[in-house]
C-alpha positions in Angstrom: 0.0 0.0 0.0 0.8 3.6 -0.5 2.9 5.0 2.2 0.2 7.5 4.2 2.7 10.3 3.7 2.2 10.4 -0.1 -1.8 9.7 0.6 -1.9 13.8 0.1 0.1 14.6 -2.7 -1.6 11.3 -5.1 -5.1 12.6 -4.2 -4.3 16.3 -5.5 -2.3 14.8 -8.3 -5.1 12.9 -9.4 -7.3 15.4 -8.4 -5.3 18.1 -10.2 -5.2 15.5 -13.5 -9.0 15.5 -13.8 -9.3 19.2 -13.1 -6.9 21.5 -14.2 -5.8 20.1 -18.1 -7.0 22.2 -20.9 -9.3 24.1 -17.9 -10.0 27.6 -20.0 -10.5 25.4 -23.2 -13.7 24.8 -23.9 -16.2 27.8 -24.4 -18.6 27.9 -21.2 -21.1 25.4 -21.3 -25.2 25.7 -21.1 -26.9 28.5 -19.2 -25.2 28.5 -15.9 -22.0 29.2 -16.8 -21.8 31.7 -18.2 -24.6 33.6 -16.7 -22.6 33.4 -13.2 -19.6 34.4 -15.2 -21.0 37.9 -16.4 -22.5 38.5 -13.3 -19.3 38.6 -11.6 -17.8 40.2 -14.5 -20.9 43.2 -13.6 -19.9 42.8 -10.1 -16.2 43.5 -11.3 -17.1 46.3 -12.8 -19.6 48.3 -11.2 -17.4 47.6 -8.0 -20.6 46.4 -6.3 -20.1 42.9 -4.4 -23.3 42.8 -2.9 -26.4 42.5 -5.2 -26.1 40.0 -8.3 -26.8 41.1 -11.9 -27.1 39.1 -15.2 -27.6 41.7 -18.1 -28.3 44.6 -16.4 -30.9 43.0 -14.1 -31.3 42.1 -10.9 -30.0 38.2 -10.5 -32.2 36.3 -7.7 -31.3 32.8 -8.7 -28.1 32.2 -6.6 -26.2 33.9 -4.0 -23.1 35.7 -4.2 -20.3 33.0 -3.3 -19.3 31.6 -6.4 -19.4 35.1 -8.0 -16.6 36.1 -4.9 -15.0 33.1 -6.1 -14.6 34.0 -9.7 -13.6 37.3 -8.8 -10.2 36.1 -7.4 -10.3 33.8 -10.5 -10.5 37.1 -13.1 -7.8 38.8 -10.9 -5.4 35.7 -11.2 -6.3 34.3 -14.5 -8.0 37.3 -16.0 -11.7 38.0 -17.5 -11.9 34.5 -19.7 -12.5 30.6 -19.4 -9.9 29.5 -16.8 -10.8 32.7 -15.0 -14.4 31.4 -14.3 -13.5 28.0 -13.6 -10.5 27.9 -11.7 -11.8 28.8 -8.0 -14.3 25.8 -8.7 -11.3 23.7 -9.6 -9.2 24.2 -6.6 -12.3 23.9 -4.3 -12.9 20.6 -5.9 -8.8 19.7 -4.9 -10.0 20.8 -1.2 -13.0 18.4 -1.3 -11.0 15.5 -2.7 -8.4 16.1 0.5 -11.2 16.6 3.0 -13.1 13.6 2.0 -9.6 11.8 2.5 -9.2 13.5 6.1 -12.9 12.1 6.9 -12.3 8.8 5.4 -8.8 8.7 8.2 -10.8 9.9 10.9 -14.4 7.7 10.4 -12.6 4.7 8.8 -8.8 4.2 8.4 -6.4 5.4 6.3 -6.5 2.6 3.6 -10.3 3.6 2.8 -9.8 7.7 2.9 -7.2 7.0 0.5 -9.1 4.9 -2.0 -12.1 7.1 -1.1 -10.5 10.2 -1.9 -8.5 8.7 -5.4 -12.3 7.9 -5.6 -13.9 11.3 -5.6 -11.1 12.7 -7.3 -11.3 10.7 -10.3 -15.1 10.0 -11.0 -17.0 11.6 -13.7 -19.4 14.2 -11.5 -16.1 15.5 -10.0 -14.8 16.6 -13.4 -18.0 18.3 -14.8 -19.0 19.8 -11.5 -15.3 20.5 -10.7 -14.1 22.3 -13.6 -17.9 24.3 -13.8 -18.0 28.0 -13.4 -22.0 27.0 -11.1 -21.8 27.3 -7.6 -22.1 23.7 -7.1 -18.2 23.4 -6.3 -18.3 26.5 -3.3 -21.1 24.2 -2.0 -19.4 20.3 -2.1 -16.7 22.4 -0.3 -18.0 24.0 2.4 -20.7 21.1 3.0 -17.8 18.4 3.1 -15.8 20.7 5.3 -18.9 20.6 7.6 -18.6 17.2 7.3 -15.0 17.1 8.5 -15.2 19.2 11.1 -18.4 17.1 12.8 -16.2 13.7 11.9 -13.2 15.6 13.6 -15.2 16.8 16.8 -17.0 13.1 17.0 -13.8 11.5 16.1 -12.5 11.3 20.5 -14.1 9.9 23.1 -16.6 13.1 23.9 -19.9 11.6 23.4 -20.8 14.9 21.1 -19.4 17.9 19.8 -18.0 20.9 22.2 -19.5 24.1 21.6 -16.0 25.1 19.4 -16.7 22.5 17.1 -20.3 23.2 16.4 -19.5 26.9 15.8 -17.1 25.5 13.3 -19.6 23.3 11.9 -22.2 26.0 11.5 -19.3 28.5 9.8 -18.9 26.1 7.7 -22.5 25.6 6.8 -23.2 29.6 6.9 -20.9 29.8 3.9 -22.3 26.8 2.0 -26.0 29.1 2.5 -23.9 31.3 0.8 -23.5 29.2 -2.2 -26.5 27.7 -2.4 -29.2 28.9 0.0 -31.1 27.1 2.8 -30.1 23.6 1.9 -26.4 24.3 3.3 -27.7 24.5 6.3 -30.5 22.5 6.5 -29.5 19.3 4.7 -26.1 19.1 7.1 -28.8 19.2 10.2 -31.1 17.0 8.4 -27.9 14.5 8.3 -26.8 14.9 12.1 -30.4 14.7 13.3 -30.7 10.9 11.6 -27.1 9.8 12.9 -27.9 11.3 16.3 -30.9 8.8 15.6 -28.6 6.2 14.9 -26.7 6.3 17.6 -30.1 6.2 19.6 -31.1 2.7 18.2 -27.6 1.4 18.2 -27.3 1.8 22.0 -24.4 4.5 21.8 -26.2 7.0 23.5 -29.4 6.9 26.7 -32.0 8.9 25.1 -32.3 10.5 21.4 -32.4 13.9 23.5 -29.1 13.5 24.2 -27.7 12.5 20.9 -29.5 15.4 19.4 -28.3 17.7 22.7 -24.0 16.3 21.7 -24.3 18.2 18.4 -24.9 21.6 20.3 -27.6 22.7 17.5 -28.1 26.3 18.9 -24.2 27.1 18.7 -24.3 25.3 15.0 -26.6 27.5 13.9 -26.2 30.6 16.0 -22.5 30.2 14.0 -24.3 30.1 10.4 -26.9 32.4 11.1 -23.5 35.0 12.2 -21.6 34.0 8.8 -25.1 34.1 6.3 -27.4 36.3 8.0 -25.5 40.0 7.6 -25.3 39.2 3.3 -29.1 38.5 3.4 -29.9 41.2 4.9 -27.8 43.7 3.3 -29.0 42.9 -0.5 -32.7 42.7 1.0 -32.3 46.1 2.1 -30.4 47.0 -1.2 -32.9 45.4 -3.3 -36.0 46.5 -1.6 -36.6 42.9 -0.4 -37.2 41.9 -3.8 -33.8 39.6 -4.0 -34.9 38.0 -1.1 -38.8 37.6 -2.2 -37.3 35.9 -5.5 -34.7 33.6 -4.3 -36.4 32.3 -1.4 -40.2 32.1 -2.7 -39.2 31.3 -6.9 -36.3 29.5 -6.6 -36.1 27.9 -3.5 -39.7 26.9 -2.1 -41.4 27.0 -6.2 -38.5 24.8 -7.3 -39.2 21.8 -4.5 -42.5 22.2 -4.6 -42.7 21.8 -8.7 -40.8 21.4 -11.4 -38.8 24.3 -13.3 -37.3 24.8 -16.5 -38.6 21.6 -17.6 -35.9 19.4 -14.8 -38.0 16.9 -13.6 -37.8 13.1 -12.8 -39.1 10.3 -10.8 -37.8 9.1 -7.5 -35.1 7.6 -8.8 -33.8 10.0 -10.4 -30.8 10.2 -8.0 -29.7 6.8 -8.1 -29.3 6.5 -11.8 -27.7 10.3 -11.4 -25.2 8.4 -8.9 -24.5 5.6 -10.9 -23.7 7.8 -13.9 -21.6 10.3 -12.0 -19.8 8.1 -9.9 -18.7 6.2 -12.8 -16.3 4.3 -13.1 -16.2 3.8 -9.2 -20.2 3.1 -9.4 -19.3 -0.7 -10.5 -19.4 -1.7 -6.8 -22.7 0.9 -6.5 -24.9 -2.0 -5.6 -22.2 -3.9 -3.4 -21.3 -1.0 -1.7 -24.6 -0.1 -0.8 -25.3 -4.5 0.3 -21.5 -3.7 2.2 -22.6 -0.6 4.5 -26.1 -1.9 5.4 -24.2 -4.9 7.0 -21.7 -2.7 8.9 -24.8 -1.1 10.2 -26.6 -3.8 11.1 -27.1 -4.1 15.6 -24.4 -7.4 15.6 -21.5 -6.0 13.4 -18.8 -5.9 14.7 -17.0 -3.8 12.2 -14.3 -1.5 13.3 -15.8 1.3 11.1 -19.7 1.1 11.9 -20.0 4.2 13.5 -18.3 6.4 10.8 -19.9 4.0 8.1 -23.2 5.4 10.1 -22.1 9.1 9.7 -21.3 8.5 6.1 -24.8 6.9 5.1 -27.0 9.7 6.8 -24.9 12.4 5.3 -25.4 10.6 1.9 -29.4 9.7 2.7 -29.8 13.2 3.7 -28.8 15.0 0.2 -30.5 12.0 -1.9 -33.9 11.8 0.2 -34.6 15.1 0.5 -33.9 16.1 -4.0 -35.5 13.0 -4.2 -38.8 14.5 -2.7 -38.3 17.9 -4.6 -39.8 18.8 -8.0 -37.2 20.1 -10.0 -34.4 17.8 -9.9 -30.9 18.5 -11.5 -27.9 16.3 -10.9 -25.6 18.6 -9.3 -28.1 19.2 -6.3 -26.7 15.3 -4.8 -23.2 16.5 -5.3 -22.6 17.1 -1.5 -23.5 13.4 -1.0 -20.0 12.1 -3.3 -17.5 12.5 -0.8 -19.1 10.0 1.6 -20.6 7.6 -1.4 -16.4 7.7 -2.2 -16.1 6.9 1.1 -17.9 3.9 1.3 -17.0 2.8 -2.0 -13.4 2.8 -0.5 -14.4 1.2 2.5 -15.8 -1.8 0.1 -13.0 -1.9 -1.7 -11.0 -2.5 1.0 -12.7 -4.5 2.8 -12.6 -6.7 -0.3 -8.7 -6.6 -0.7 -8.6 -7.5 3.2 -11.2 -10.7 2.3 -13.1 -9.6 4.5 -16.9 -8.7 3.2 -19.4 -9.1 6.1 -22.6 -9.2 3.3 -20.7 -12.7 1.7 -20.9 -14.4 4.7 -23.8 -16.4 4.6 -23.2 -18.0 1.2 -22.8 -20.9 1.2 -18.9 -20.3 -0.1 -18.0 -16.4 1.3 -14.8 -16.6 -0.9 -16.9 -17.5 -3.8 -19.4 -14.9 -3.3 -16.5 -12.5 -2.8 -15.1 -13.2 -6.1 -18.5 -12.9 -7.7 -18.8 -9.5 -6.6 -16.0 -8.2 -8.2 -15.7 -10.0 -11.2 -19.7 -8.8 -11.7 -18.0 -5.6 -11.4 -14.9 -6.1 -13.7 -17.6 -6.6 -16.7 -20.1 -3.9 -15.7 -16.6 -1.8 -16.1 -16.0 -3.7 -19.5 -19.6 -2.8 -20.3 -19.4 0.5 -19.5 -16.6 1.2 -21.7 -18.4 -0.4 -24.9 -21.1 1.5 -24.3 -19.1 4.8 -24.0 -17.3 4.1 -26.9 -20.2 3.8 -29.1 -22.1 6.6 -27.6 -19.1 8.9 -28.4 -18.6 7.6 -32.0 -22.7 8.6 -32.1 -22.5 11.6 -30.4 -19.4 13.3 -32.4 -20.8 12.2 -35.6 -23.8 14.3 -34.8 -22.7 16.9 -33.0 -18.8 17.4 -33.9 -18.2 15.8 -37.3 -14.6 14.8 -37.6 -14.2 13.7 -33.7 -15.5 10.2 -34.3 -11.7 9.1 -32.9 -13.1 9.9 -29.2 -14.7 6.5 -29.5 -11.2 5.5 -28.7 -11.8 6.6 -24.6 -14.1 3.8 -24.5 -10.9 1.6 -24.6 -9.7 2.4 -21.6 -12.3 0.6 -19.3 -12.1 -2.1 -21.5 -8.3 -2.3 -20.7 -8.6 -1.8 -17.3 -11.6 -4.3 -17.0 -9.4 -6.9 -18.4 -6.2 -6.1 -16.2 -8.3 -5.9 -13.2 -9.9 -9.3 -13.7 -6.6 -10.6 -14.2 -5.2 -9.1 -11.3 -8.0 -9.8 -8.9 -7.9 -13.8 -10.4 -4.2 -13.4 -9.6 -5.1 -13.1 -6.1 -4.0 -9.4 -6.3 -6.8 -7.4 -5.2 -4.8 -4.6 -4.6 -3.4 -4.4 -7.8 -6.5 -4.2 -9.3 -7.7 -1.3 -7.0 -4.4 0.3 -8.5 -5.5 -0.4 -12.2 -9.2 0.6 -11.5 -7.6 4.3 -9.7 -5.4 4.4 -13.0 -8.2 3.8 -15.3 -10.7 6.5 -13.8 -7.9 9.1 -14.0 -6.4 8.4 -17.5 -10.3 8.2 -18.7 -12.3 10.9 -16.6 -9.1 13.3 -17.5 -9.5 12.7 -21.1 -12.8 12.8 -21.5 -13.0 16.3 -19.3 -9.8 17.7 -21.4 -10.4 16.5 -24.4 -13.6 15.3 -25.4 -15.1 18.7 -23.7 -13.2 20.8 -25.9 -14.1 19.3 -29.1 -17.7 19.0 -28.7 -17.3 23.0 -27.1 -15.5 23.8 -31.0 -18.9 22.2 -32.3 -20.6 24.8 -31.4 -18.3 27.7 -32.3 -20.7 30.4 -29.8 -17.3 31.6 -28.5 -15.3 32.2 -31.5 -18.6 34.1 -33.8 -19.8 36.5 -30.9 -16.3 37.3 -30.2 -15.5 37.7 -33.8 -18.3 40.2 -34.6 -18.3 41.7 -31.2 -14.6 42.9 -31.9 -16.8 45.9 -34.5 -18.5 47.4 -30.9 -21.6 47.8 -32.0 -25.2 47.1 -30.1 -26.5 43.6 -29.8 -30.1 42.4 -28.8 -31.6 39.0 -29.0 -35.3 38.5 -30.1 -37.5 37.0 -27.4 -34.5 35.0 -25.5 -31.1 36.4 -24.4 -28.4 33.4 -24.5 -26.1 34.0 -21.6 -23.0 33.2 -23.8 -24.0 36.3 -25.8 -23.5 38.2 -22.7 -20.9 36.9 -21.6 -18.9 37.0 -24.8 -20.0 40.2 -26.3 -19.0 41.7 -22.9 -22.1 44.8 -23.0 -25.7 44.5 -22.1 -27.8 42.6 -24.4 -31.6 44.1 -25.3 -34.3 42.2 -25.5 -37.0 42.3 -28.5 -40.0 41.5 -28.7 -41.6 42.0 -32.1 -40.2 41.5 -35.4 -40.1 45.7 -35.7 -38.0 45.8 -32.5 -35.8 43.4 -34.6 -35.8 46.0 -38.0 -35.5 49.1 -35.8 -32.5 47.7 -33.7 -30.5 47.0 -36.6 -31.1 50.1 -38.3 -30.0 52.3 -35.2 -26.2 51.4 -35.8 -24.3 50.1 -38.5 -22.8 47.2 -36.3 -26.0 46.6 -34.6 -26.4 42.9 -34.3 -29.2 40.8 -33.5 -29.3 37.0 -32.5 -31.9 34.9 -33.5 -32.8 31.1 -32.3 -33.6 29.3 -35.3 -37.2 28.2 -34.2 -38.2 32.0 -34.4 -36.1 32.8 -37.5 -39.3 33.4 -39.6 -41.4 35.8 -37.4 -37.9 37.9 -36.8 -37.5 38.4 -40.5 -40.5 39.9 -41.6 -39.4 43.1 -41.7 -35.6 42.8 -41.8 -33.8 46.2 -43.3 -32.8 45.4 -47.4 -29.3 45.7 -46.6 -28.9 43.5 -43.2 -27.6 39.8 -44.0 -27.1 36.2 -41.7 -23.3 36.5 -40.3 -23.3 33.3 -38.9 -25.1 30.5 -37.9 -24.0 29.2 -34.8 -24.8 25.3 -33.9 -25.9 23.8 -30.2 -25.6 20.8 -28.7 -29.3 20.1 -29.7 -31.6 20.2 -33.4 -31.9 24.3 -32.9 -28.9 26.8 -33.9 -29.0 30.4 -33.2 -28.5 32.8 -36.1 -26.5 36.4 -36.2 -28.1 39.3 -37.9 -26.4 42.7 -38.9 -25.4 45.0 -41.8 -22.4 43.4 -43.4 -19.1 43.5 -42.1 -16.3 45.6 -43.2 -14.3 45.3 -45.8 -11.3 43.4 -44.7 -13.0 42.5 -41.2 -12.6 38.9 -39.8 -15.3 36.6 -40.7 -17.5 34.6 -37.9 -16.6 30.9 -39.1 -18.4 28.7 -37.5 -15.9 25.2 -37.0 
């Protein structure tokens, strides 16, 4: 085994491998993106850090974190790509080491470090990880919650001192600053059930004093101290309508019913898990069979009451979105560190020959090998079906990239070594291949395949392109957030086809951009001497199409790749 002094240094190296290669290359993705990036760009330059803008409005979706965050990133890496992304990226690093530092203290060493190679290297991790959303300032702070309860719990106290809750609620008073109510309230939810735990398994007298050991009041006296003074500052900025938007639209509307068409049925979350956890989710069902029998009254495991800690921190996140009506996957995020955990646990449990759930077949060594070579061809599986789904997807999306079919290999490789290894009575080895694998395959897909389905759509290289003339743009009905962000100005919105003629007729580099569905009712009445300067692809069957008098003579045209 690794020597624990190089635990550190493999985990942010692996860590750094899935994150930080070709970071700034691909254009920002979808909606989110790049609508927090220009709001912290309008927070740059007004000089006003407290009330969030997109476009010149007021922004009630999120709250300010991640735009502080992208702040530092503009300062160090300047207004672009790597810019937005990079304080998500080295938040992500800090999660991978914390959920290492939880794994030592709740379980041993051996499982924090395949736990945190685990997180570090599973597909979630890279697109959440390398995202400019605030979903990284939240897996952060949430799993730094989590290590400081693990830390405090960790002794023989039979609860937390009051330090250590006002940790833990600092801790959860900045993940309400990333995300809203649910940093604070899903942690709770999560210490509530293992103070109930601890209840039925006989650790404590009375539930009152398991729930009394976590020292709520100083938790959340401590995030009320760190979240409370923002909330109150942009509600009396805003005329409470920030706070009127956030908490009524988007936090209570969004759990009650569906938004923006993100829906799904209760198990939503576990196929979410399963695909994000990948290629680590081979053991999903195993390690879920593996952590029900640590819990169980009569084990005897030395790890049972972290393994506890671990599965209501995990059942907290994926209950509650599970119950909501909008469902997205990068709500469960917070719940990776201790799914990695337990995965890790499996795993090494496994190498150890030592899986309490085997048992009672009627040949545990059997059963043992079963399990893992049911997971060696799921991995095998997996790869053949990645392969073919990126031969499909590049051929239509990004002509020419068909060759990313090729990533598919590498699971297939490492499915094949592994069995051999793990026939070879070398079950460590094969946890080595498996770590290898997740790396060499989650980096390329996040640093490669990313980039050349991002040059697909080419929104990037034509906004920038035209924008370079400075003249007005507007959007008819819907305004992209890459056309903010990329034509750096405030983008109108039209709402009638003569909007559309009068706009481009007010400046001889006015530019209007069209989705493709609307394209008709837009050009009724388009001025004789406007033309199309691009037509920019998506990731779906619509493109979106640039308007404009045509370009100088000489100027750069807006290829599309």
């Amino acid at each position: 085994m690794v020597h624990h002094r190089l635990h550190a240094p493999l985990i942010a190296a692996a860590a750094a491998c899935t994150l930080l290669v070709h970071l700034g290359g691909p254009a920002l993705w979808d909606d989110d993106e790049p609508k927090n990036a220009a709001c912290s760009l309008a927070m740059l330059d007004s000089g006003d850090w407290i009330v969030p803008t997109f476009n010149g409005r007021l922004r009630v979706e999120k709250p300010p974190l991640v735009n502080w965050v992208q702040l530092a990133g503009f300062a160090a890496c300047g207004r672009n790509e790597t810019g937005a992304r990079i304080g998500s990226a080295l938040l992500t690093i800090g999660t991978c080491l914390l959920t290492w530092r939880i794994g030592c203290l709740l379980l041993d060493p051996a499982a924090g470090l395949v736990g945190g190679l685990a997180m570090a290297t599973c597909i979630w991790t890279a697109v959440g990880g390398r995202a400019a959303t605030p979903d990284a300032p939240l897996a952060f702070c949430t799993t730094l919650a989590l290590w400081l309860c693990a830390r405090g719990c960790a002794g023989a106290a039979p609860g937390l001192s009051r330090v250590d809750a006002a940790a833990v609620g600092a801790a959860c008073g900045l993940a309400a600053l990333a995300k809203g109510p649910v940093g604070v309230a899903l942690p709770v939810v999560a210490f509530l059930l293992f103070a109930g735990w601890r209840r039925l398994a006989g650790d404590v007298p009375t539930f009152a004093s398991a729930v009394g050991g976590l020292r709520l009041p100083a938790m959340l006296a401590a995030a009320l101290a760190v979240a409370l003074p923002w909330y109150l500052w942009v509600g009396v900025r805003t005329g409470g309508a920030w706070p009127r938007g956030f908490f009524l639209v988007h936090n209570v509307g969004r759990f009650m019913a569906p938004m923006e068409g993100h829906s799904g049925s209760f198990l939503y979350y576990p196929a979410v898990v399963a695909v994000g956890l990948f290629p680590w989710s081979i053991v999903l069902a195993a390690m879920v069979a593996h952590a029900v029998t640590v819990l169980l009254p009569l084990s005897k495991h030395p790890g049972r009451r972290g393994a506890a800690l671990l599965a209501c921190w995990a059942a907290a996140w994926i209950g509650i979105f599970s119950c909501s009506g909008t469902k997205l996957p990068g709500y469960v995020w917070p719940a990776y560190p201790a799914l990695a955990l337990l995965t890790g646990l499996l795993l090494v449990d496994w190498a150890r020959d030592a899986l309490p759930f085997t048992a009672a077949w009627r040949d545990p060594a059997r059963g043992r090998a079963v399990v893992m070579r049911v997971a060696w061809a799921t991995l095998g599986t997996g790869g053949v079906a990645l392969a073919i789904g990126l031969v499909v997807a590049a051929r239509l999306r990004a002509p020419g990239a068909e060759w990313l079919g090729l990533c598919g290999l590498v699971p297939i490789a490492a499915a094949w070594a592994a069995w051999r290894c793990d026939a070879a009575g070398r079950p460590r080895r094969a946890i080595a291949v498996l770590t290898g694998a997740a790396c060499l395959l989650v980096g390329l897909l996040a640093g490669v395949a990313t980039d050349r389905f991002s040059r697909a759509q080419g929104m990037r290289e034509s906004v920038a392109r035209l924008a370079a003339e400075d003249g007005p743009w507007a959007c008819f009905w819907n305004v992209p957030p890459t056309v903010v962000f990329y034509a750096r100005s405030t983008v109108a919105k039209l709402e009638t086809a003569a909007d559309v003629a009068r706009h481009l007729a007010s400046h001889p580099h006015a530019r209007v951009v069209i989705d493709s569905r609307h394209e008709a009712i837009a050009c009724a009445s388009l001025p004789p001497d406007c033309t199309v300067l691009a037509r920019i692809p998506t990731l779906d069957d619509r493109h979106y199409v640039v308007f404009g008098p045509p370009l100088r003579e000489n100027a750069p045209l807006a290829v599309v790749p």
